[in-house]
Residue frames as qw, qx, qy, qz and C-alpha x, y, z in Angstrom:
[[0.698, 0.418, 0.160, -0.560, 33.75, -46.55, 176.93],
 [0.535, -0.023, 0.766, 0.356, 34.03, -49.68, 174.49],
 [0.059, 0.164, -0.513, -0.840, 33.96, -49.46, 171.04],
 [0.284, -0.271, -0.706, -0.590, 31.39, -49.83, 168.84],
 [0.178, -0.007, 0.434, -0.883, 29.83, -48.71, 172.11],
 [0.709, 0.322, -0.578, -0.244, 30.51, -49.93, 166.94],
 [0.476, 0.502, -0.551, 0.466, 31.65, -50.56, 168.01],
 [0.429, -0.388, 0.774, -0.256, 30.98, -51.10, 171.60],
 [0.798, 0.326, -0.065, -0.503, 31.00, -54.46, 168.71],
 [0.475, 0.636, -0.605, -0.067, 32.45, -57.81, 168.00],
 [0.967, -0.183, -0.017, -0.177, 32.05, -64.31, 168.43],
 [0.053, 0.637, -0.735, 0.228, 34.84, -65.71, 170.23],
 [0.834, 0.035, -0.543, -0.094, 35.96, -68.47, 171.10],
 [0.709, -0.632, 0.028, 0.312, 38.12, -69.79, 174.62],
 [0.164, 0.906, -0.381, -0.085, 41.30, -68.15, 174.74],
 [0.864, 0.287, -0.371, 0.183, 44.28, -70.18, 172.81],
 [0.722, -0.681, 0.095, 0.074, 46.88, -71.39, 175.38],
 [0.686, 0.168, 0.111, 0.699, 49.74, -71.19, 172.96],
 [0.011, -0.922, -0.080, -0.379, 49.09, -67.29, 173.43],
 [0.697, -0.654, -0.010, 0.294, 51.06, -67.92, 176.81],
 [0.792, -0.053, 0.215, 0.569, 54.33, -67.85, 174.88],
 [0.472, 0.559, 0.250, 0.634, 53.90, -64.18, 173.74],
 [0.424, -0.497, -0.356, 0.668, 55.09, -61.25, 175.52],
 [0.054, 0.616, -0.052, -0.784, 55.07, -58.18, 172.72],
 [0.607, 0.614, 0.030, -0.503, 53.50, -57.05, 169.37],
 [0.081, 0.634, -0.739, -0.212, 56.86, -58.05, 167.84],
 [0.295, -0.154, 0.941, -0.064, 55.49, -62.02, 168.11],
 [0.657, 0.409, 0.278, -0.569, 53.01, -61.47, 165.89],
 [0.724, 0.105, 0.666, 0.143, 52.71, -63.35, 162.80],
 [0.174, -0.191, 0.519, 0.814, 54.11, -61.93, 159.57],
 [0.033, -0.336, -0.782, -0.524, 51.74, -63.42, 157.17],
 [0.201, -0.678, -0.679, 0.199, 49.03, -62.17, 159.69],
 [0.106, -0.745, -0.193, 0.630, 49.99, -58.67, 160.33],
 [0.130, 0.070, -0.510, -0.848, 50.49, -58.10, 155.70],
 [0.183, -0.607, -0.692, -0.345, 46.68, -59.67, 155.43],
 [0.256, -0.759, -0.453, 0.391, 45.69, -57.39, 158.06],
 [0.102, -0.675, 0.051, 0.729, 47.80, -54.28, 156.55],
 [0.084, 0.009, 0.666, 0.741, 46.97, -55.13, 153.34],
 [0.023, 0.722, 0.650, 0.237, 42.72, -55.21, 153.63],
 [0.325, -0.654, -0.341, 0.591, 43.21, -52.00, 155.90],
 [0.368, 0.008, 0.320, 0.873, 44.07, -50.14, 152.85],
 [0.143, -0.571, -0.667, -0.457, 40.46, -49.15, 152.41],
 [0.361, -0.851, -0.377, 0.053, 39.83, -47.87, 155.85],
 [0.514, -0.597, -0.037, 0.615, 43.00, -45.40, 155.79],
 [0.224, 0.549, 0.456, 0.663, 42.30, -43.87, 151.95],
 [0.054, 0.180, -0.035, 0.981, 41.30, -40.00, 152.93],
 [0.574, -0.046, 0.338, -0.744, 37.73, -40.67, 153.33],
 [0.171, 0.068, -0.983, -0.003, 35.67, -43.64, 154.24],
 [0.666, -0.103, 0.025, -0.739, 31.91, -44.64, 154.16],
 [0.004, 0.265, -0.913, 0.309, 31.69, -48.07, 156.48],
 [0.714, -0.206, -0.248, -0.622, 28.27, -49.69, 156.38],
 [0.207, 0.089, -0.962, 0.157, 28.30, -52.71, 158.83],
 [0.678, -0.323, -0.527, -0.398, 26.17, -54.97, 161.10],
 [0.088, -0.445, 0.601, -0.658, 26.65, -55.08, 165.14],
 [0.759, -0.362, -0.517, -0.158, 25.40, -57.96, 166.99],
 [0.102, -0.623, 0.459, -0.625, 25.70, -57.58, 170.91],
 [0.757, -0.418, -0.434, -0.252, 25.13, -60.45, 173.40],
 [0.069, -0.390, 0.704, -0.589, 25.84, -60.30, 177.26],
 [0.210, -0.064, -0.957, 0.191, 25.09, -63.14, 179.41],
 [0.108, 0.541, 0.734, -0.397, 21.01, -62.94, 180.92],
 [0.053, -0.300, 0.346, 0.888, 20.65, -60.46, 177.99],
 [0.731, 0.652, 0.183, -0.089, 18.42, -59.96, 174.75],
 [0.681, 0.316, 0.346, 0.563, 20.41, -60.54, 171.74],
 [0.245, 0.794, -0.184, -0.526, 21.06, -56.34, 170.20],
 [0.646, 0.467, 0.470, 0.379, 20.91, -56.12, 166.42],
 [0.125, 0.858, 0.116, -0.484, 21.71, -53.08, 164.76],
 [0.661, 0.554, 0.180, 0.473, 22.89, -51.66, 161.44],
 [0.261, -0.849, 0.045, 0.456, 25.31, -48.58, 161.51],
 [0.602, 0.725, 0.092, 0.323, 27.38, -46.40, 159.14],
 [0.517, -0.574, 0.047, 0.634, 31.04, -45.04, 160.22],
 [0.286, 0.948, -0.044, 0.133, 31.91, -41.93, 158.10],
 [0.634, -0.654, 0.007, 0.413, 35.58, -41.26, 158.84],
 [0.492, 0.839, 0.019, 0.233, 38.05, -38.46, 157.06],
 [0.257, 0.655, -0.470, 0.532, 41.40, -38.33, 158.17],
 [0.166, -0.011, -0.824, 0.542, 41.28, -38.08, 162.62],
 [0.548, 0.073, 0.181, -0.813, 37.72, -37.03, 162.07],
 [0.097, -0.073, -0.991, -0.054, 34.93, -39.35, 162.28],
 [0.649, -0.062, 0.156, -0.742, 30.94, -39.73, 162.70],
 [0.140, -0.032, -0.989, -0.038, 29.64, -42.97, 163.52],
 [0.674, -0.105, -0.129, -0.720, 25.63, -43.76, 163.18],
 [0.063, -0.154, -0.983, 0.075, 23.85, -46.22, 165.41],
 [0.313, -0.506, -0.759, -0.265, 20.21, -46.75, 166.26],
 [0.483, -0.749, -0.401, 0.211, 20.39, -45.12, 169.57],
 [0.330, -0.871, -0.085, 0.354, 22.88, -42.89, 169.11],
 [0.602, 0.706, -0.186, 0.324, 25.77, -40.62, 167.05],
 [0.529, -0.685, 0.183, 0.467, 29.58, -40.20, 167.73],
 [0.543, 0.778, 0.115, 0.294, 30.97, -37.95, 166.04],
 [0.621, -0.530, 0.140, 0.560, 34.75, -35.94, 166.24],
 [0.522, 0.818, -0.014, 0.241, 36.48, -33.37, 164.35],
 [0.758, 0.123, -0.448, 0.458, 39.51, -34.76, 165.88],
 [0.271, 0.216, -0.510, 0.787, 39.93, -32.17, 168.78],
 [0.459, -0.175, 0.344, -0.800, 36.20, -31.95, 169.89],
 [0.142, -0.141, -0.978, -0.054, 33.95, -35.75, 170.54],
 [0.450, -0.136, 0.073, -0.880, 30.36, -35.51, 170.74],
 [0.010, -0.141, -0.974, 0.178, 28.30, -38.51, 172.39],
 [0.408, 0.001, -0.034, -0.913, 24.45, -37.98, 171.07],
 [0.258, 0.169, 0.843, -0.440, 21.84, -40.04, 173.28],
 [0.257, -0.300, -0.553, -0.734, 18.61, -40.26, 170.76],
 [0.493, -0.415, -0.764, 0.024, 16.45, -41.48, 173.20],
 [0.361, -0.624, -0.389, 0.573, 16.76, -38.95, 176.18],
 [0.360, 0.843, 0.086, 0.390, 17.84, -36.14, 173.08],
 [0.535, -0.796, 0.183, 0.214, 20.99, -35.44, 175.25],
 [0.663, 0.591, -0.260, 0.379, 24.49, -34.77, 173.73],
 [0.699, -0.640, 0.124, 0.295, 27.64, -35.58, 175.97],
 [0.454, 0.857, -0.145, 0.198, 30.37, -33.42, 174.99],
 [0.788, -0.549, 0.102, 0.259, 34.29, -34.67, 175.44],
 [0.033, -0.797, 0.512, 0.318, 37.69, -33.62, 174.62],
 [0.946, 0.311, -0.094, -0.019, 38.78, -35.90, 171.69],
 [0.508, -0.726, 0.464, 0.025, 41.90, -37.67, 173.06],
 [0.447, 0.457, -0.755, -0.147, 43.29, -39.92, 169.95],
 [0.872, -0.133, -0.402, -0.245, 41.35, -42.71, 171.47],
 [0.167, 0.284, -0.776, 0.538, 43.57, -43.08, 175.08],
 [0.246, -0.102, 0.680, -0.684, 40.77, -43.27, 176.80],
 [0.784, 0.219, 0.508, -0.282, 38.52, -45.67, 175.04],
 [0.412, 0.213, 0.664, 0.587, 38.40, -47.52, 171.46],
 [0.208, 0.504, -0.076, -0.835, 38.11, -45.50, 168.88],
 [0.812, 0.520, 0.097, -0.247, 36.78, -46.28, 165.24],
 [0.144, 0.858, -0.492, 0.035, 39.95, -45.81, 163.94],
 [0.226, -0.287, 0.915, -0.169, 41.42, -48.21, 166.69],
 [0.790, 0.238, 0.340, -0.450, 39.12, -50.77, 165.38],
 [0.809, 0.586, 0.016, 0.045, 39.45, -51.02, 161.78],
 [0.467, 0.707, -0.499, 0.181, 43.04, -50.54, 162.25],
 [0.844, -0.515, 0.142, -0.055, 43.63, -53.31, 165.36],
 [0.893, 0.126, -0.153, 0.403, 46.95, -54.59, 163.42],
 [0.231, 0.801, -0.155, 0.529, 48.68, -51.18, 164.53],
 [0.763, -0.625, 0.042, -0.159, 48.00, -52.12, 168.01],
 [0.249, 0.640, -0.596, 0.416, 50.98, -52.21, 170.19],
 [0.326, -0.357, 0.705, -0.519, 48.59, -54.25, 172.38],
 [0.895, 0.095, 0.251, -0.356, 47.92, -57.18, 170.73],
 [0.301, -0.350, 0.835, 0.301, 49.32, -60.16, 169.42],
 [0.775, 0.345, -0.122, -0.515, 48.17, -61.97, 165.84],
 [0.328, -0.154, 0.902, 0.236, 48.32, -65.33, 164.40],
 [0.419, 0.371, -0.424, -0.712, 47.49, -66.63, 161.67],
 [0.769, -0.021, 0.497, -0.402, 44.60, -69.16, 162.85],
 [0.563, 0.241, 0.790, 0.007, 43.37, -71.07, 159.86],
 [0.189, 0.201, -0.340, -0.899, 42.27, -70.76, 156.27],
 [0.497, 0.351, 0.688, -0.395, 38.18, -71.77, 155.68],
 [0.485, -0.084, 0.667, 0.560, 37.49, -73.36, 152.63],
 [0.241, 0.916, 0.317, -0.043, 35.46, -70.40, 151.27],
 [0.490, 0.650, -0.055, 0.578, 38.75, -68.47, 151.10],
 [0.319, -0.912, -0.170, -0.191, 38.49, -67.08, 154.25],
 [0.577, 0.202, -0.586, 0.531, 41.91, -66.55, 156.04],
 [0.660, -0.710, -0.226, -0.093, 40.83, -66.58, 160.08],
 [0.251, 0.401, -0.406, 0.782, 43.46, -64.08, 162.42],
 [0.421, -0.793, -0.364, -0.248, 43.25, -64.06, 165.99],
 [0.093, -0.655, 0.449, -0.601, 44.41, -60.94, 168.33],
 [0.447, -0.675, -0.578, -0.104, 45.31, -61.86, 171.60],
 [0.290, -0.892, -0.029, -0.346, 45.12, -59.15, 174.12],
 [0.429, -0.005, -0.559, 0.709, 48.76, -58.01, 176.47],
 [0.305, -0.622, -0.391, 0.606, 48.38, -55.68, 179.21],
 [0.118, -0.169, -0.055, 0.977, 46.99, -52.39, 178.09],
 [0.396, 0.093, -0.099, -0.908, 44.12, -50.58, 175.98],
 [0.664, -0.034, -0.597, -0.448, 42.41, -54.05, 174.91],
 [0.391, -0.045, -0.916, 0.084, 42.20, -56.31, 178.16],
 [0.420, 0.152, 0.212, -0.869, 39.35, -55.61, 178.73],
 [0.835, 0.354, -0.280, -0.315, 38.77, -58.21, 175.64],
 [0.734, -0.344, 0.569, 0.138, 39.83, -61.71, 176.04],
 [0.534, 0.027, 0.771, 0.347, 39.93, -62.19, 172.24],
 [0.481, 0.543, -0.257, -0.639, 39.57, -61.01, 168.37],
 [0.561, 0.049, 0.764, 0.315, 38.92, -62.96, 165.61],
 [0.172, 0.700, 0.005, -0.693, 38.94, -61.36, 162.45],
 [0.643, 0.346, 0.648, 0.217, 38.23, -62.76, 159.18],
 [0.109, 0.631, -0.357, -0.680, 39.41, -61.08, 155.94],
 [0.595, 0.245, 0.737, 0.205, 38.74, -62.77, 152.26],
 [0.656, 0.456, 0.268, 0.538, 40.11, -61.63, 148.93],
 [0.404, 0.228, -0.154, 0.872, 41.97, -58.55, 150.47],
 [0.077, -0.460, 0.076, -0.881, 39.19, -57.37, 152.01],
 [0.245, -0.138, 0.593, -0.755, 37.72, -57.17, 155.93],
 [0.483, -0.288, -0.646, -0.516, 35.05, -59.13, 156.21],
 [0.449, -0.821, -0.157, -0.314, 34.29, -59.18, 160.02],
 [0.076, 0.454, -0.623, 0.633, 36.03, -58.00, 163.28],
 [0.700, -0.576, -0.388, -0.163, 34.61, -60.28, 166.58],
 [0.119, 0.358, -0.727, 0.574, 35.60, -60.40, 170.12],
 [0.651, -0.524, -0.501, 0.224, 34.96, -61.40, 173.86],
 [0.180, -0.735, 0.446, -0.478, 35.17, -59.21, 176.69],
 [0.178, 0.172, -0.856, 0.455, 36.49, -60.55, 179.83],
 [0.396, 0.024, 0.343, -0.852, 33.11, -59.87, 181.11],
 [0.300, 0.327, 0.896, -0.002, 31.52, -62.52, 178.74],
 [0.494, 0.712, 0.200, -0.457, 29.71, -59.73, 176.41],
 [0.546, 0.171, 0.687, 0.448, 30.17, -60.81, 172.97],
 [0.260, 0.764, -0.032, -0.590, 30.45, -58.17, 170.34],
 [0.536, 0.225, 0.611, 0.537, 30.36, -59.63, 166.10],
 [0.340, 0.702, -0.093, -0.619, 30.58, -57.04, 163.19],
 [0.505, 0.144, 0.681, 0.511, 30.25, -57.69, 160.24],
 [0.031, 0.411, -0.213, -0.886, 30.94, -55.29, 156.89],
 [0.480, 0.708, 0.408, -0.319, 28.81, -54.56, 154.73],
 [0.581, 0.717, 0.204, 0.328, 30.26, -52.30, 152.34],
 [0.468, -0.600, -0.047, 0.647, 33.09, -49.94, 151.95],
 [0.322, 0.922, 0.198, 0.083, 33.26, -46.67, 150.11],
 [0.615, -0.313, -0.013, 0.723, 36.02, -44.14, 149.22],
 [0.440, 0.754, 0.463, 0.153, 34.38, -41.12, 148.70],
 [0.628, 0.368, -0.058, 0.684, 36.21, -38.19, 147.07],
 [0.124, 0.425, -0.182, 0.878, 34.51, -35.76, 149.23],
 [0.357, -0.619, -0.645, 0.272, 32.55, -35.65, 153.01],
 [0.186, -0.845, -0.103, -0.491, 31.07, -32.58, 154.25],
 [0.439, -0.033, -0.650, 0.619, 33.38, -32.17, 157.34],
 [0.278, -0.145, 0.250, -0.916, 31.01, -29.15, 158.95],
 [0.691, -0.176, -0.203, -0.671, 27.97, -31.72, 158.70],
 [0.893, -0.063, -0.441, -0.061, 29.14, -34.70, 159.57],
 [0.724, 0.015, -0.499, 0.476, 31.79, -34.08, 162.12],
 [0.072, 0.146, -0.541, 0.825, 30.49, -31.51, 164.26],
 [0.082, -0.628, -0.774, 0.004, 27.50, -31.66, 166.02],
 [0.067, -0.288, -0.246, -0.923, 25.06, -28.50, 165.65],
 [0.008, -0.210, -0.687, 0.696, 23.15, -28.11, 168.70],
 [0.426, 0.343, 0.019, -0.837, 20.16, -26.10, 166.69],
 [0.513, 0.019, -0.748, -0.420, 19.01, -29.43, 164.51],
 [0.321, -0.152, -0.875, 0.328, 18.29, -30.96, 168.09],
 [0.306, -0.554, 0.038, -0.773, 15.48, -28.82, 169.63],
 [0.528, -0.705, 0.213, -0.423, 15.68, -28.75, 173.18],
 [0.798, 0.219, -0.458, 0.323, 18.66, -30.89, 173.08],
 [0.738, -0.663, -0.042, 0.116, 20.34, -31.54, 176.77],
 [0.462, 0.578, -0.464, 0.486, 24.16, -30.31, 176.61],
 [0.635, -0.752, 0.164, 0.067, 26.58, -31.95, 179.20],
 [0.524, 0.610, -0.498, 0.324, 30.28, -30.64, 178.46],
 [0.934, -0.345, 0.070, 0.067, 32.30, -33.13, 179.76],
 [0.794, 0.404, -0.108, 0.442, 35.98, -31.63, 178.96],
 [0.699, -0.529, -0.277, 0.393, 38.34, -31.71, 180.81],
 [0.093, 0.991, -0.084, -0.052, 40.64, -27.92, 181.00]]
């Protein structure tokens, strides 16, 4: 499952051909990977209240708009979209379908088996990407792009991530597929407390005649 699903979220360009020349994380760009661990400071504070914007476009497509709100406290997490919630209280994932009123229920694996939030907002950690440190736009902006080695991300031909005065300002990409996924943040919060029982588990009795399919594995 892709992120931003947020997050399956995120305007690329062709991949750069000087990428050829990297082989591991280790070739990333200094200056690139402190701007990147230096806005990140926000999204790794105890708790976080993400507000962003999600634009989606796949080739013969409508455009998708949406607003959304990531919640995230530690390895817990609740992301709000239009169509649907994911939420986690790090050892149980809950995949809630508005539309059908169905709730897919999975073992939370520390994001092996798809992007997490988390793995998002924290791409510089990645062990499967390379940065550079594109360009600098004369708004301040300072323009980083990932590109994808062999593992969790190639799937994505490309990030480009834009960051201005220490803080995130959006995360794009390309799949390989040609679906184009742009966030862009809104706002970021650090509040001092989150209800973990409300927000990170899902409660089957707010949903009437909600559909339960546990999907986890023994």
């Amino acid at each position: 499952m892709k992120l931003f699903l947020f997050i399956s979220f995120i305007s690329l360009f062709l991949v750069t051909p000087g990428y050829s020349q990297y082989l591991s994380a280790t070739d990333s760009d200094p200056a690139a990977v402190k701007l990147l661990m230096d806005a990140s400071k926000a999204f790794t504070a105890k708790n976080a209240q993400v507000n962003f914007k999600l634009k989606i476009t796949s080739p013969g497509a409508p455009v998708q708009t949406n607003e959304g709100v990531l919640y995230q406290s530690g390895k817990s997490y609740r992301l709000e979209l239009k169509e649907y919630i994911i939420l986690s209280d790090a050892i149980t994932r809950w995949v809630y379908l508005k539309g059908p009123n169905e709730v897919n229920i999975y073992n939370e694996s520390n994001g092996q088996d798809w992007i997490s939030p988390q793995d998002f907002l924290q791409l510089h950690t990645s062990k499967d990407l390379v940065f550079v440190l594109a360009s600098k736009n004369p708004d301040g902006t300072s323009i980083i792009e990932a590109k994808p080695l062999k593992g969790r991300f190639d799937e994505y031909s490309k990030f480009t991530i834009g960051i201005k005065n220490g803080m995130l300002q959006y995360i794009n990409g390309l799949s390989s597929d040609g679906m184009r996924q742009d966030m862009s943040i809104i706002s970021v919060a650090n509040p001092t407390t989150l209800d973990a029982n409300k927000l990170f588990t899902f409660h089957p009795e707010l949903y009437p005649g909600v559909h339960i399919e546990d999907l986890r594995l023994d």
